[in-house]
py3Dmol code that shows the C-alpha trace and the ligand (Angstrom):
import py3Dmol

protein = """\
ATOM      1  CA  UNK A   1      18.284   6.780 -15.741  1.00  0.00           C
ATOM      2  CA  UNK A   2      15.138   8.585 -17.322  1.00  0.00           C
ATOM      3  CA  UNK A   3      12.353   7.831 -15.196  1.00  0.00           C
ATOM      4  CA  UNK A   4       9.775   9.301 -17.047  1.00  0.00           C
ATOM      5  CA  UNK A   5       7.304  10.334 -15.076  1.00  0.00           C
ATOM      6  CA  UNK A   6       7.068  13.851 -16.081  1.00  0.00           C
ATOM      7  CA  UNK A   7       3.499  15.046 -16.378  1.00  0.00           C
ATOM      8  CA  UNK A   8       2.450  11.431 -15.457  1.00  0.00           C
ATOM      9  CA  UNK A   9      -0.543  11.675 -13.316  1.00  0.00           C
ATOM     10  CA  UNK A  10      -0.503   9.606 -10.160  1.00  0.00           C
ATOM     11  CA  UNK A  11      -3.150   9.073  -7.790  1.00  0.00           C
ATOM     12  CA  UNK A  12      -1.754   8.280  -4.405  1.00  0.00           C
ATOM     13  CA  UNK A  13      -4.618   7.249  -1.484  1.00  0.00           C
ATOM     14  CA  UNK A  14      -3.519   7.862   2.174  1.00  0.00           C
ATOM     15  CA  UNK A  15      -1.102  10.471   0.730  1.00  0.00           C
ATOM     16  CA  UNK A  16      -1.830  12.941   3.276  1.00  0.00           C
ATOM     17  CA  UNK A  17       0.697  11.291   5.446  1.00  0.00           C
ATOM     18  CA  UNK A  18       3.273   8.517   6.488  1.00  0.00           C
ATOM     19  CA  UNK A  19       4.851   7.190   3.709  1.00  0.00           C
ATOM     20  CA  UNK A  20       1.868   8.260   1.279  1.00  0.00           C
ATOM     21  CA  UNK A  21       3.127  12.193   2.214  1.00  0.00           C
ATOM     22  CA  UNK A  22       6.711  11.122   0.979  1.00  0.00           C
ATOM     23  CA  UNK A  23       5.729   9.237  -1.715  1.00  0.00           C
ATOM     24  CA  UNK A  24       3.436  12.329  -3.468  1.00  0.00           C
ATOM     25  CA  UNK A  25       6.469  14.940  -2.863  1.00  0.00           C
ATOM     26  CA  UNK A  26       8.800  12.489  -4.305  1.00  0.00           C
ATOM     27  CA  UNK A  27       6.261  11.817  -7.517  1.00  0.00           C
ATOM     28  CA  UNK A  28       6.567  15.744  -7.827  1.00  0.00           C
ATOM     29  CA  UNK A  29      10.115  16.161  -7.367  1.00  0.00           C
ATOM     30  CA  UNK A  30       9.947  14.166 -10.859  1.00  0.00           C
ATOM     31  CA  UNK A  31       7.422  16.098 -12.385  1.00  0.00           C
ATOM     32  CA  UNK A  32       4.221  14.067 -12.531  1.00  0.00           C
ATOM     33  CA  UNK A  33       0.774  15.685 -11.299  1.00  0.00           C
ATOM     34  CA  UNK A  34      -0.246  14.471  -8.315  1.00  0.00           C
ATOM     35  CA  UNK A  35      -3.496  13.755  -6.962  1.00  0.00           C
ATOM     36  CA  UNK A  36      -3.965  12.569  -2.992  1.00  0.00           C
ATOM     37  CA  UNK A  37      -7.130  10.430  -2.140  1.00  0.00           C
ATOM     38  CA  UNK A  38      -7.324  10.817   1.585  1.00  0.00           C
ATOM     39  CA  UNK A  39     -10.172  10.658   4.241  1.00  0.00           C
ATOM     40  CA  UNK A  40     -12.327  12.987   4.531  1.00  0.00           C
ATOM     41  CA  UNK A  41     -12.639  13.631   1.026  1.00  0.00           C
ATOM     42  CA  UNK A  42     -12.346  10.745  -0.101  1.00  0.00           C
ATOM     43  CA  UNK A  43     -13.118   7.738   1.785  1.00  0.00           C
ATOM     44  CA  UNK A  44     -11.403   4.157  -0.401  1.00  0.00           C
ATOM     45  CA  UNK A  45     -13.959   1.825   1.283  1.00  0.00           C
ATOM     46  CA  UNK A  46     -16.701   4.022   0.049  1.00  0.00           C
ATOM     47  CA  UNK A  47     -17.586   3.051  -4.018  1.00  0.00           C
ATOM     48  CA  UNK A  48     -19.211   5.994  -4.687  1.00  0.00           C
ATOM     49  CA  UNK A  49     -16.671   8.456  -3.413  1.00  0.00           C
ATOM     50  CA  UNK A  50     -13.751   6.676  -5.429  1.00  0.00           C
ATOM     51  CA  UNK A  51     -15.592   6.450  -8.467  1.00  0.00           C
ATOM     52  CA  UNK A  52     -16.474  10.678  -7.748  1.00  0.00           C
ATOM     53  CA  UNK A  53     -13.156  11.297  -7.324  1.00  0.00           C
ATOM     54  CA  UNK A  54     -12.165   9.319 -10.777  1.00  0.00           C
ATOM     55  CA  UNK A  55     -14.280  11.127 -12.602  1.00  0.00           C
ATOM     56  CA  UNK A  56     -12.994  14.229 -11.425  1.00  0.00           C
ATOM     57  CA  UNK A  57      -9.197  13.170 -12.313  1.00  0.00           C
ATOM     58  CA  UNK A  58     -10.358  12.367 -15.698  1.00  0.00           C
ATOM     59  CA  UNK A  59     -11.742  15.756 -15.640  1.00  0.00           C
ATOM     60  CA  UNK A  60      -9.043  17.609 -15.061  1.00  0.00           C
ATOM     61  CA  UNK A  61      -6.231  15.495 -16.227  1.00  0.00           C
ATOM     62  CA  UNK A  62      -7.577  13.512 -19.143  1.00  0.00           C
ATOM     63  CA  UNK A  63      -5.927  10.105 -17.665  1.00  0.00           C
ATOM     64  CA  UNK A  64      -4.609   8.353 -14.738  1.00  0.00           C
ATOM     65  CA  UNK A  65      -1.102   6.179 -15.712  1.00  0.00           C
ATOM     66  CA  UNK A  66      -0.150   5.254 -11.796  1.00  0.00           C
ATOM     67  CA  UNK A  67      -2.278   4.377  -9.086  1.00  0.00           C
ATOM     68  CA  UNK A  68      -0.469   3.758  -5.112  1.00  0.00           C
ATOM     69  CA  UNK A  69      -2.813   2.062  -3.209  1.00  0.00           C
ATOM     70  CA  UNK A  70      -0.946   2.949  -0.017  1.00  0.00           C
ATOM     71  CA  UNK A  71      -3.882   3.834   2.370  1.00  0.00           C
ATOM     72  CA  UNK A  72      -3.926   1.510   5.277  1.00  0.00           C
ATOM     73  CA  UNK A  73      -5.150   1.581   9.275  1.00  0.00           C
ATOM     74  CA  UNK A  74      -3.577  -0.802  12.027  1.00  0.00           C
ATOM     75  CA  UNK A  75      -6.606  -2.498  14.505  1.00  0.00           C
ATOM     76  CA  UNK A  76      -4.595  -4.534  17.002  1.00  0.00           C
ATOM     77  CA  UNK A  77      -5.825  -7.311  18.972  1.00  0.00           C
ATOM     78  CA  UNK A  78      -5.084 -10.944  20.329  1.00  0.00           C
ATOM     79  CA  UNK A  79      -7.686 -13.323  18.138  1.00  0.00           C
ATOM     80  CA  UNK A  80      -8.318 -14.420  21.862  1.00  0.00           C
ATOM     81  CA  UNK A  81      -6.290 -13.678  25.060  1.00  0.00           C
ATOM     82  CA  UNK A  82      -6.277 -16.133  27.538  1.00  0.00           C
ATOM     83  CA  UNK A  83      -5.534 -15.825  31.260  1.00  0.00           C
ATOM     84  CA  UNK A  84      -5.814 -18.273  34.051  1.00  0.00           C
ATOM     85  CA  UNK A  85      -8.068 -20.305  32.676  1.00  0.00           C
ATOM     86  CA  UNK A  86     -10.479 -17.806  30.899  1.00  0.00           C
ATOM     87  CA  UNK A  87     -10.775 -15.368  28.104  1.00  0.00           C
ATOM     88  CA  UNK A  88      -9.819 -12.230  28.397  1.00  0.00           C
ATOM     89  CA  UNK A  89     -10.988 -10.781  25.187  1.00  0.00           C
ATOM     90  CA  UNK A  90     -10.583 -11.455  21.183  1.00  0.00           C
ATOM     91  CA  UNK A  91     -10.564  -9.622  18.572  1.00  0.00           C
ATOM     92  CA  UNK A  92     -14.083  -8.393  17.724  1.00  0.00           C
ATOM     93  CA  UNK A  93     -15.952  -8.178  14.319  1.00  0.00           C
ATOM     94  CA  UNK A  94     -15.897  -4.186  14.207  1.00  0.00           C
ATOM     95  CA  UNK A  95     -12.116  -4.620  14.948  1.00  0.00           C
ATOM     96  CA  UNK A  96     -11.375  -7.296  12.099  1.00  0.00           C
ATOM     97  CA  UNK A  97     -14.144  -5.253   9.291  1.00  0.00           C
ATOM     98  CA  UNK A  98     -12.254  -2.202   9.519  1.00  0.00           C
ATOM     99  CA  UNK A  99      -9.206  -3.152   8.655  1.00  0.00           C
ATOM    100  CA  UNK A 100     -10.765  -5.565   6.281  1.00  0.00           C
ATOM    101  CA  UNK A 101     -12.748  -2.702   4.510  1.00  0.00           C
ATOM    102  CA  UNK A 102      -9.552  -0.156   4.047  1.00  0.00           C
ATOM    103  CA  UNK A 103      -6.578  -2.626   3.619  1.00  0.00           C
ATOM    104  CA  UNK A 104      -8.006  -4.859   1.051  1.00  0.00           C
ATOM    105  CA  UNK A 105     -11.683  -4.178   0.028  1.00  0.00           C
ATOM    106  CA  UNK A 106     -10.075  -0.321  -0.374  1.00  0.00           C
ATOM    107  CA  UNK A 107      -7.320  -0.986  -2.711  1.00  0.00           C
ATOM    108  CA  UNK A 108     -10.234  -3.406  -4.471  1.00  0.00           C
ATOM    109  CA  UNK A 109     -12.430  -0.855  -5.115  1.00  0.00           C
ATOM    110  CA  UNK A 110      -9.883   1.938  -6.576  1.00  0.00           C
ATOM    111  CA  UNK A 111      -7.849  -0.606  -8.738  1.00  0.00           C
ATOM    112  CA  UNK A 112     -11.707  -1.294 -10.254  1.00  0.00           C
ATOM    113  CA  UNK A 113     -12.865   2.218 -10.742  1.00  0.00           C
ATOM    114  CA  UNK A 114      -8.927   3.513 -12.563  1.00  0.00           C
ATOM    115  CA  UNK A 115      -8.658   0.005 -14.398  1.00  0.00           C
ATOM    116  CA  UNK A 116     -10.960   1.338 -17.568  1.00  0.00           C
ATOM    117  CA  UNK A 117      -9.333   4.381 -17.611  1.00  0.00           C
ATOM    118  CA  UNK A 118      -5.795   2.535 -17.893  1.00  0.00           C
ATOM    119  CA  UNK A 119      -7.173   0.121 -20.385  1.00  0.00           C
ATOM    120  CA  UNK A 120      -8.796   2.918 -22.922  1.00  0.00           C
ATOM    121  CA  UNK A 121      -5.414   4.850 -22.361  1.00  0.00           C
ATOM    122  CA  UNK A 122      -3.217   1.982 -23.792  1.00  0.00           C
ATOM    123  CA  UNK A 123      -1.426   0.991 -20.220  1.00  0.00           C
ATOM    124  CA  UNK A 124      -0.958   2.003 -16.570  1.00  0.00           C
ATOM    125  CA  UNK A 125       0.782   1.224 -13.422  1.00  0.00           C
ATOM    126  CA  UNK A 126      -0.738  -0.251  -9.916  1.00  0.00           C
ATOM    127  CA  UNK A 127       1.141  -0.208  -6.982  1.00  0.00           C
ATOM    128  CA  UNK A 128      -0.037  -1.938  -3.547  1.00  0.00           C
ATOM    129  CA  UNK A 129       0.646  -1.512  -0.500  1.00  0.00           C
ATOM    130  CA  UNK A 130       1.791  -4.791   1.611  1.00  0.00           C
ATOM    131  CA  UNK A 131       3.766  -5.698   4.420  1.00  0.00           C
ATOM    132  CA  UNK A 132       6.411  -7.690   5.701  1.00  0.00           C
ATOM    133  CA  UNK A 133       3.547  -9.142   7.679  1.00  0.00           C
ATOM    134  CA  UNK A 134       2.189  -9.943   4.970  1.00  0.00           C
ATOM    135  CA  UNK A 135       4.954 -12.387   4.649  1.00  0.00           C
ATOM    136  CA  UNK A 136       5.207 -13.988   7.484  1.00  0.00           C
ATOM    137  CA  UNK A 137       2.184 -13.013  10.199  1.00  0.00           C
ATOM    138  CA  UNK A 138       2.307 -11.338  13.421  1.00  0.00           C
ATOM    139  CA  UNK A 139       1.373 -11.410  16.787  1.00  0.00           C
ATOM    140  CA  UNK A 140      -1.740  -9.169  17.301  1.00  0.00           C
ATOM    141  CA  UNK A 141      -2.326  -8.502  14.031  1.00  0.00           C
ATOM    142  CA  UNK A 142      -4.618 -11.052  12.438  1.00  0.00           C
ATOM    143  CA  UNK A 143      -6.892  -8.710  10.488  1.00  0.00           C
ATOM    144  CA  UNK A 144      -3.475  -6.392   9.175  1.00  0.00           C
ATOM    145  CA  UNK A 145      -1.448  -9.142   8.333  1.00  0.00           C
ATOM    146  CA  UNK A 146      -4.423 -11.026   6.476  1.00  0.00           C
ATOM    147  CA  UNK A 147      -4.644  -7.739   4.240  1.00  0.00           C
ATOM    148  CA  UNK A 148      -1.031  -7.783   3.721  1.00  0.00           C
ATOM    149  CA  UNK A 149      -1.215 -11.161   2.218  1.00  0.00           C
ATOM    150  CA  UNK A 150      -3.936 -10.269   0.034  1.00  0.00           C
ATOM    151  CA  UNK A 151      -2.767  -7.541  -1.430  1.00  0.00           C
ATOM    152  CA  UNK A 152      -0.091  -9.593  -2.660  1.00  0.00           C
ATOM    153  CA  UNK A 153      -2.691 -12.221  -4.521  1.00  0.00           C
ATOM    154  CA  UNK A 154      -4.190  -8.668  -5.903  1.00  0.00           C
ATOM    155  CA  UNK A 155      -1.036  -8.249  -7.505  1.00  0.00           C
ATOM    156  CA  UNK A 156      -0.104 -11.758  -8.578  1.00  0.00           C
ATOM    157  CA  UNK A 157      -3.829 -12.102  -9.842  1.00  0.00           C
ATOM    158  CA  UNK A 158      -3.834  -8.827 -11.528  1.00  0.00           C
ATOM    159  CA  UNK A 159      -0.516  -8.642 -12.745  1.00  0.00           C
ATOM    160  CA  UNK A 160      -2.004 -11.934 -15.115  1.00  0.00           C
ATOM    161  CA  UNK A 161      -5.281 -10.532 -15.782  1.00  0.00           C
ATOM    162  CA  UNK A 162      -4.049  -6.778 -16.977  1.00  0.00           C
ATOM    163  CA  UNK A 163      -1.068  -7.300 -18.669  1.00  0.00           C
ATOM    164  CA  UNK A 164      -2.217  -7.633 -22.050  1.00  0.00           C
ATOM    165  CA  UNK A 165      -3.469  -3.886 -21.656  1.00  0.00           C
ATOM    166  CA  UNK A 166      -0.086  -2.868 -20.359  1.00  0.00           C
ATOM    167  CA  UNK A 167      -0.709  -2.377 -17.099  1.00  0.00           C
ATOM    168  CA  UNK A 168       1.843  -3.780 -14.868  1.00  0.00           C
ATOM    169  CA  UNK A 169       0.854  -4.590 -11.141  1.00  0.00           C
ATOM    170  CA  UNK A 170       3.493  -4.491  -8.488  1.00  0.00           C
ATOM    171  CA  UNK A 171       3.703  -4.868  -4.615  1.00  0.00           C
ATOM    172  CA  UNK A 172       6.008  -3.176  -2.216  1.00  0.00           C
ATOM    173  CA  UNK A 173       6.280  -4.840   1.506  1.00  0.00           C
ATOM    174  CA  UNK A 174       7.840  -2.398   3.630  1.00  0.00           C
ATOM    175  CA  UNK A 175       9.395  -3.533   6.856  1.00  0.00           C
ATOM    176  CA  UNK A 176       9.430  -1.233   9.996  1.00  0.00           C
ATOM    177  CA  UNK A 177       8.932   2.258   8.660  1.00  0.00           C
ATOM    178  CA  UNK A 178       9.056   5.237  10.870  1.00  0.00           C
ATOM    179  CA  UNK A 179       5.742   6.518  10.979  1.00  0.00           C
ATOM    180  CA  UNK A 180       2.844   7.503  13.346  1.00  0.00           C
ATOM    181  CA  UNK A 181       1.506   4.412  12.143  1.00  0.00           C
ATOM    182  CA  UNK A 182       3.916   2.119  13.055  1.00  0.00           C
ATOM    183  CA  UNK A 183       4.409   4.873  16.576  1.00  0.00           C
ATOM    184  CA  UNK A 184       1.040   2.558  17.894  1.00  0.00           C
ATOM    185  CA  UNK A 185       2.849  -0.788  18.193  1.00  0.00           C
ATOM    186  CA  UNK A 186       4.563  -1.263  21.244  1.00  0.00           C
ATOM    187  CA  UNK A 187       8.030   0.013  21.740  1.00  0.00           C
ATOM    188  CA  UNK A 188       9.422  -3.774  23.129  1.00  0.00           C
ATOM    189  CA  UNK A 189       7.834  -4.882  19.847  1.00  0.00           C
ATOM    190  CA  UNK A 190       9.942  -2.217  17.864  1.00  0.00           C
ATOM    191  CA  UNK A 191      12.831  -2.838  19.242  1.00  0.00           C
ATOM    192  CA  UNK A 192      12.626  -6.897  19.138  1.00  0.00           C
ATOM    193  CA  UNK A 193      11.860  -5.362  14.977  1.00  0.00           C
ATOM    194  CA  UNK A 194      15.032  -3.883  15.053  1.00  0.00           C
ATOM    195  CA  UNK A 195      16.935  -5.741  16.815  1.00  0.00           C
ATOM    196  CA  UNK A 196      15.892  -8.596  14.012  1.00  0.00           C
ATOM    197  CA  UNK A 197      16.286  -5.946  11.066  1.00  0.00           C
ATOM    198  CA  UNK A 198      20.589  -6.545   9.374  1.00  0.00           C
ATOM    199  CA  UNK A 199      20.488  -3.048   8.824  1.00  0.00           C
ATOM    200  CA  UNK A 200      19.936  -2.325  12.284  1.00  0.00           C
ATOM    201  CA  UNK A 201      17.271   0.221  12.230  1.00  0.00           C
ATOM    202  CA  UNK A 202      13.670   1.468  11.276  1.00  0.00           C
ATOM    203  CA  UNK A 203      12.945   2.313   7.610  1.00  0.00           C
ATOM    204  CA  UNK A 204      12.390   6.592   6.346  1.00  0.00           C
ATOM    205  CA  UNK A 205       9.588   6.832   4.807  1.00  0.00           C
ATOM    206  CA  UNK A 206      11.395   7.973   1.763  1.00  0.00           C
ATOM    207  CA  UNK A 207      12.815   4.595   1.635  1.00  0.00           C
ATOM    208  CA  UNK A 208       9.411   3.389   0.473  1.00  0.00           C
ATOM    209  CA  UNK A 209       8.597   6.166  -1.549  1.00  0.00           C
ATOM    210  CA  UNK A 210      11.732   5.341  -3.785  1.00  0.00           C
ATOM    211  CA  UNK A 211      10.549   1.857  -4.456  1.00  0.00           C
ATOM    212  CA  UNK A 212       7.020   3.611  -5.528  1.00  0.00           C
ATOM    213  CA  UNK A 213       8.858   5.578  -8.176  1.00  0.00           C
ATOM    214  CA  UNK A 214      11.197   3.501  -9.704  1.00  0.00           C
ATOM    215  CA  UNK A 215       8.528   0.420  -9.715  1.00  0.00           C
ATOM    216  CA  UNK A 216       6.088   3.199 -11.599  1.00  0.00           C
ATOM    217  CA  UNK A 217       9.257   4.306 -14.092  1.00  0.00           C
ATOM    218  CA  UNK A 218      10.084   3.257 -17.169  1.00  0.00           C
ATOM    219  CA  UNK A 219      13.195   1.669 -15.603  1.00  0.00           C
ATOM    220  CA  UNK A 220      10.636  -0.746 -14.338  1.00  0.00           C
ATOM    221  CA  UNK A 221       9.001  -1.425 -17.646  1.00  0.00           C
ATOM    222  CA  UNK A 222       9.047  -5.704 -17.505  1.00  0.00           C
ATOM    223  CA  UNK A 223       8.445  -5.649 -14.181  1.00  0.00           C
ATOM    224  CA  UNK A 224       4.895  -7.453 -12.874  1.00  0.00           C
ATOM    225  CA  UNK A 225       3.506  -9.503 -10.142  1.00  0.00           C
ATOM    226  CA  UNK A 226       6.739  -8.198  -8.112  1.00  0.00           C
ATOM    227  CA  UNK A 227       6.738  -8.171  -4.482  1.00  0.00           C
ATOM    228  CA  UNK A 228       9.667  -6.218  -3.697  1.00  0.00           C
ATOM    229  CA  UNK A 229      10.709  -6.121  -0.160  1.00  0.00           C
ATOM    230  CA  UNK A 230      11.562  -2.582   1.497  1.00  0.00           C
ATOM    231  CA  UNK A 231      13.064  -3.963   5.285  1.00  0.00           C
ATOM    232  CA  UNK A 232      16.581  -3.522   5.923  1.00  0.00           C
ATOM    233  CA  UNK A 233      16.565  -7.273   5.681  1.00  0.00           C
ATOM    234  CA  UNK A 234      13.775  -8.164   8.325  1.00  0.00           C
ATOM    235  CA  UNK A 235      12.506 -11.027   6.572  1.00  0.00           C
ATOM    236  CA  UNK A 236      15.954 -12.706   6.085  1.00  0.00           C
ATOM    237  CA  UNK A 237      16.259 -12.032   9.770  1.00  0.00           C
ATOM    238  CA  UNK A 238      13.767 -13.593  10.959  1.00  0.00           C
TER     239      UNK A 238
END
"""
ligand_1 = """\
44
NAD
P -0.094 6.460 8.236
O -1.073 6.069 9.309
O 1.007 7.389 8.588
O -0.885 7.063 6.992
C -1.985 6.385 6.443
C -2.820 7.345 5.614
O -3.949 6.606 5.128
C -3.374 8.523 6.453
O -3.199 9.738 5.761
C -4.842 8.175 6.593
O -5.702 9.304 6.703
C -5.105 7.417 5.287
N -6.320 6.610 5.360
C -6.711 5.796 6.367
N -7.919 5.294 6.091
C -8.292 5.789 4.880
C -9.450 5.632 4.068
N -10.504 4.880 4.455
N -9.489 6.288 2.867
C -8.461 7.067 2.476
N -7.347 7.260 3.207
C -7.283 6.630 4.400
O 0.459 5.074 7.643
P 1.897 4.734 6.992
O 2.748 4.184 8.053
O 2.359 5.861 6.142
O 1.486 3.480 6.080
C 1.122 3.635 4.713
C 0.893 2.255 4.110
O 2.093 1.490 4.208
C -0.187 1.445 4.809
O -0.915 0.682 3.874
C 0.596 0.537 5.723
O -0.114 -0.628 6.047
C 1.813 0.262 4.880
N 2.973 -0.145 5.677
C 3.509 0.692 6.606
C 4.599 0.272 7.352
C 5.243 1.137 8.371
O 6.180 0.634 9.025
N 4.848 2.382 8.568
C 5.114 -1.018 7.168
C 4.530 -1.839 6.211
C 3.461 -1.378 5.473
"""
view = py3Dmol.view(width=600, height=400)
view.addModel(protein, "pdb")
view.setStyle({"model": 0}, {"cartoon": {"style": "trace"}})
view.addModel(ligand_1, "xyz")
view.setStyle({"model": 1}, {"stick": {}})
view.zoomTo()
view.show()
């Protein structure tokens, strides 16, 4: 299958590590020129940053034909926990924003600043980041899961407004991925994961990174608005 992504230049933000790490050595293992957008130097919830760091792929490269909008942070909290009779806490404003500002209002502002740059260049390729919480909630996570489920109306909603200019828009919801992300939750909540997952286990990053490439190949040319789920079968099993 000829991928063709030789010489294709891909923007990946969060690609310092996790599944971003994978999915950038996996971009060059088929030749394209990578560029990772990762805190500090470059911040996706900060405008002026992404748009500095555009300008300086356009500089160097001439183009950008894939962006992965795979940076993401976990916040966890109860919206309120309740014990005998009282609250015991809920899950404050600060809490909710940030996850807010890099989950969604992050993979906002970069799909706005590289959109022009796809459009003058005759097509492109945006990959988000979701969840299979984005599917179906979780406990503890009302601000995470919330930005899982929007990314996914990104992609439906951009998927109709950009393909005329050949840019095709694409989700991937991974499942339980083993990363120091995913090392914060609880273990009894990994396992009860697990235990729910037909495959019976946690997901490689690399299993992720595989979807990234093939949905930003050629062999993925009339594919848009797809959500396609990375999980070992969670979300069937649960
Ligand atoms: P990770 O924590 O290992 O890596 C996340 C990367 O994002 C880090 O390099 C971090 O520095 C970067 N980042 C955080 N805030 C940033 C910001 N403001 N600007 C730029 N970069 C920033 O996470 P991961 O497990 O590799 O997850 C990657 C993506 O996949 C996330 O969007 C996550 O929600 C999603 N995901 C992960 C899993 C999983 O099981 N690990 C499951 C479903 C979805």
């Amino acid at each position: 299958m000829d991928l063709n992504l030789k010489d294709k230049v891909v923007i990946i933000t969060g690609g310092a590590a996790g599944i971003g790490r994978t999915t950038a050595q996996r971009f060059e293992q088929e030749g394209a020129r990578v560029v990772v957008w990762d805190l500090p130097a470059v911040d996706v919830t900060k405008s002026d940053a992404v748009q500095r760091a555009s300008d300086d792929v356009i500089a160097r490269h001439g183009r950008i034909d894939v962006l992965v909008n795979n940076a993401g942070i976990l916040r966890d909290a109860q919206l309120v926990k309740w014990k005998d009779g009282n609250v015991v806490s809920t899950m404050d404003d600060a809490t909710f924003d940030s996850v807010i500002n890099v989950n969604l209002k992050g993979v906002f502002i970069c799909a706005r600043t590289v959109v022009p740059h796809m459009i003058k260049a005759g097509g492109g390729v945006i990959l988000n980041a979701s969840s299979v919480v984005g599917l179906y909630g979780n406990f503890g996570q009302t601000n995470y899961a919330a930005t899982k489920a929007g990314v996914i109306s990104f992609t439906k909603t951009w998927s109709r407004e950009l393909g005329k200019y050949n840019i095709r828009v694409n989700a991937v919801a991974p499942g339980f991925i083993a990363t120091e992300m995913i090392k914060q939750m609880p273990p009894k909540a990994l396992d009860a994961m697990v235990a729910k997952t037909p495959l019976g286990r946690m997901g490689e990053p690399e299993d992720v990174a595989n979807a990234y490439v093939w949905l930003a190949s050629d062999a993925a040319k009339f594919v848009t608005g797809a959500v396609l789920s990375v999980d070992g079968g969670v979300v069937v099993g649960t």
